[in-house]
Backbone as numpy.savetxt, mean C-alpha at the origin, in Angstrom:
# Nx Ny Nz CAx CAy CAz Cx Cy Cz
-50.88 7.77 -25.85 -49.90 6.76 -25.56 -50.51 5.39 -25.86
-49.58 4.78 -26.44 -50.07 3.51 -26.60 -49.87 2.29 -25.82
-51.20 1.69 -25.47 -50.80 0.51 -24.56 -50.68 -0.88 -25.03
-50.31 -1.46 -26.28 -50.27 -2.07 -26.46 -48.86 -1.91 -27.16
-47.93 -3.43 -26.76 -46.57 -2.83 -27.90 -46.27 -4.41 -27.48
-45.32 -4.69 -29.28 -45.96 -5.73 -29.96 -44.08 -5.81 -30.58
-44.13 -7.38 -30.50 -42.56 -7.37 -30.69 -42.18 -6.91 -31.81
-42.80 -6.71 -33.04 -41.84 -6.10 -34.27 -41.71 -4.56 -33.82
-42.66 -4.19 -33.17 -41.72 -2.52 -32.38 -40.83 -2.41 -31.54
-40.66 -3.46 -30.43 -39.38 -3.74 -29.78 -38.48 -3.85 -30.25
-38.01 -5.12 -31.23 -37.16 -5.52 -31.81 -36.87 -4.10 -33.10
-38.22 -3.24 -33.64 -37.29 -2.47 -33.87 -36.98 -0.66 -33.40
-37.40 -0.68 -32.34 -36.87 0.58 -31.41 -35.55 -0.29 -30.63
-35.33 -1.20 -30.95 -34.07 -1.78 -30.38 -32.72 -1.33 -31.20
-33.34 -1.86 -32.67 -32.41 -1.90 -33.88 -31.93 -0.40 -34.46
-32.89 0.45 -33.99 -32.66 2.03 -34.31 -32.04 2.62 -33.09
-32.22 1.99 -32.04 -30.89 2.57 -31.12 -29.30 2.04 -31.14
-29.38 1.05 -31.47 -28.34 0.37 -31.45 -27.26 0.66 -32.81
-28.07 1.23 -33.64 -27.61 1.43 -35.16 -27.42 2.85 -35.03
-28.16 3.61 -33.82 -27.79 5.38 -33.75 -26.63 5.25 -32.61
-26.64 4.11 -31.92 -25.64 4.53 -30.80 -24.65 3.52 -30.87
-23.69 2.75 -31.65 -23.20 1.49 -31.37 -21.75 2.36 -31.70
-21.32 3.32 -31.90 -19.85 3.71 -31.62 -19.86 4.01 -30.36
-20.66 4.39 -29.94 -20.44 5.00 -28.41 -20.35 3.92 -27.64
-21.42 2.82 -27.75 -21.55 1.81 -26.87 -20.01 0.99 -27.13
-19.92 0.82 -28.65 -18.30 0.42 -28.50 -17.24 1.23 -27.65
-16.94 2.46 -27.63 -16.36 2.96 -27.23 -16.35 2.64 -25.44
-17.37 2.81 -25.05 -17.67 2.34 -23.56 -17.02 1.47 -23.01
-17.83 0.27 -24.02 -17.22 -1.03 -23.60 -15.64 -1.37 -23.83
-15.29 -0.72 -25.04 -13.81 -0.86 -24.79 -12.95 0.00 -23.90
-13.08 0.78 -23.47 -12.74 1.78 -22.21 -12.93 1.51 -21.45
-13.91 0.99 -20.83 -14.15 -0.23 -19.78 -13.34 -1.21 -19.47
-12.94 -1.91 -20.30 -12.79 -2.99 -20.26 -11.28 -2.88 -20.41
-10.64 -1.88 -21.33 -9.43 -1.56 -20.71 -8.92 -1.04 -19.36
-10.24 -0.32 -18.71 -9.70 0.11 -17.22 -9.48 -1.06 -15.95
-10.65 -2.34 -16.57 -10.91 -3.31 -15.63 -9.69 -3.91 -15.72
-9.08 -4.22 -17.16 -7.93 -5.16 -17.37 -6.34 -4.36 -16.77
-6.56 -3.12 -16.85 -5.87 -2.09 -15.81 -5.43 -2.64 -14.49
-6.78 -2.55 -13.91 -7.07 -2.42 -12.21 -6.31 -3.85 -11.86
-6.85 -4.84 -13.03 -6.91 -6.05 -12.33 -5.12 -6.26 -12.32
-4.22 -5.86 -13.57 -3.02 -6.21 -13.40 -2.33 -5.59 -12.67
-3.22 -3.98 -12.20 -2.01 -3.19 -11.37 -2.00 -4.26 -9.86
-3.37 -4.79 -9.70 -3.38 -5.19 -8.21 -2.45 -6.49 -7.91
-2.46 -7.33 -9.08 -1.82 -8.43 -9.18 0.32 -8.04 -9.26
0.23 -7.19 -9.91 1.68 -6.63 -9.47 1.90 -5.92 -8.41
1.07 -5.01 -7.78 1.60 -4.54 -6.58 1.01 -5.53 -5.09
0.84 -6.92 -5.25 0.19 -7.66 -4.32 1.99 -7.85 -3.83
1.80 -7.81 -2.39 2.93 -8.65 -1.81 2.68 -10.02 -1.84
3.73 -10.72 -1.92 4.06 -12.01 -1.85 4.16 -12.38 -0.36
3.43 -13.44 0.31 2.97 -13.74 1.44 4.55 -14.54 1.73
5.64 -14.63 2.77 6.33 -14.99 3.50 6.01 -15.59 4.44
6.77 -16.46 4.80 6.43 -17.59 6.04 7.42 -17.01 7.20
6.39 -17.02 7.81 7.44 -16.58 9.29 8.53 -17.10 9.33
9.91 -16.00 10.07 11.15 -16.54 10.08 11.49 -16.69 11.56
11.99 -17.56 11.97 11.90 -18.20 13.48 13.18 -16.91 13.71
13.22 -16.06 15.06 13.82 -15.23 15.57 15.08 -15.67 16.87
15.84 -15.33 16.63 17.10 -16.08 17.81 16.83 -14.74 18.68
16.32 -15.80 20.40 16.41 -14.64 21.19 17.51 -14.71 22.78
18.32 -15.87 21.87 19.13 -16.07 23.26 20.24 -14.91 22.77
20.84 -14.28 24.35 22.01 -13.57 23.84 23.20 -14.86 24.67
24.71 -14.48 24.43 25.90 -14.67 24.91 26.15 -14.09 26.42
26.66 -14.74 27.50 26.84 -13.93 28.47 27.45 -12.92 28.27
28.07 -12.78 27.41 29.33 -11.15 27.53 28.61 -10.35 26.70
27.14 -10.36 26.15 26.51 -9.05 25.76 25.15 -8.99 27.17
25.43 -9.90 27.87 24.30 -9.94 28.80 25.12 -8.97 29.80
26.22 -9.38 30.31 27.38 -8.32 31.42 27.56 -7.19 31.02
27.67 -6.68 29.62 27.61 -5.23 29.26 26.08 -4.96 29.37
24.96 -5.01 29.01 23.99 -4.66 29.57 23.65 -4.45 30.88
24.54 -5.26 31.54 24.07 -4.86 33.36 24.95 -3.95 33.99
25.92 -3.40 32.91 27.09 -2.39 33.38 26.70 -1.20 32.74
25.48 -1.02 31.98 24.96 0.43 31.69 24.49 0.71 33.01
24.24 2.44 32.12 23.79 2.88 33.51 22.26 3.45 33.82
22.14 3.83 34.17 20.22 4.06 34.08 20.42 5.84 34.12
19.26 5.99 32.98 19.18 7.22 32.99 19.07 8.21 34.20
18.24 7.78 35.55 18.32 8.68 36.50 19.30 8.69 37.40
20.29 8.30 37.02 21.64 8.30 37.87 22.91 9.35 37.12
23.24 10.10 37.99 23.99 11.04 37.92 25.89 10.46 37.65
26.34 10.78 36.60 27.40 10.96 36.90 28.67 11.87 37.25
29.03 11.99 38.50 29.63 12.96 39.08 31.17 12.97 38.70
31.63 12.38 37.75 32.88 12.51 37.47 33.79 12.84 35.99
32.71 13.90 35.53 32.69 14.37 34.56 33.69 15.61 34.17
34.89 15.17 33.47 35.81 16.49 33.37 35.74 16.66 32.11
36.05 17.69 31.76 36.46 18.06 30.65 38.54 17.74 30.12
38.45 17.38 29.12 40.13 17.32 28.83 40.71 18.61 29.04
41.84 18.39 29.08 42.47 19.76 29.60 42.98 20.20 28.27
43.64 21.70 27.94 43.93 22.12 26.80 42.66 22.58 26.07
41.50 22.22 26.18 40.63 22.27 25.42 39.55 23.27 25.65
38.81 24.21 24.91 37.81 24.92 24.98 36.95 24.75 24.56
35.65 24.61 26.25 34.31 24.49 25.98 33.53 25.72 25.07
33.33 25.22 23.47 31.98 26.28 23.24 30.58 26.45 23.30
30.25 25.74 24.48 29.25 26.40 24.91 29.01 26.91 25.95
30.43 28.00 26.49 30.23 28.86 27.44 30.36 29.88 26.89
């Protein structure tokens, strides 16, 4: 092995790779660089658009406030439950 290495062997073990491998390295880099230009537009189209808070109305009207206090609460029974007449229950 040699320990000494001397720029006209750099420059040309550089030039013999680059001249055995420069479709591939093209290929890379353009595949690359189409995936980056990809990523970057998919993110830029699927970004939501930031909205400014919309101020919320939380007053009601008295006459939806009086029907709310005339429901009835689930644990209360109502005992005056008929059925119409003429009519047959099917689920007996």
């Amino acid at each position: 092995m040699k320990a000494d290495l001397s720029l006209p062997q750099l420059t040309a073990a550089l030039s013999r790779f680059l001249h055995r491998y420069h479709v591939i390295l093209f290929v890379l880099t353009a595949v690359g660089g189409l995936a980056l230009a990809n990523f970057m537009l998919n993110q830029a189209i699927n970004e939501k658009p930031i909205e400014p808070p919309q101020a919320v109305s939380s007053s009601f009207d008295q006459e939806t406030m009086d029907k709310i206090d005339q429901l009835n609460e689930s644990s209360t029974q109502s005992t005056n439950f008929v059925l119409p007449s003429g009519r047959i229950n099917p689920f007996i």
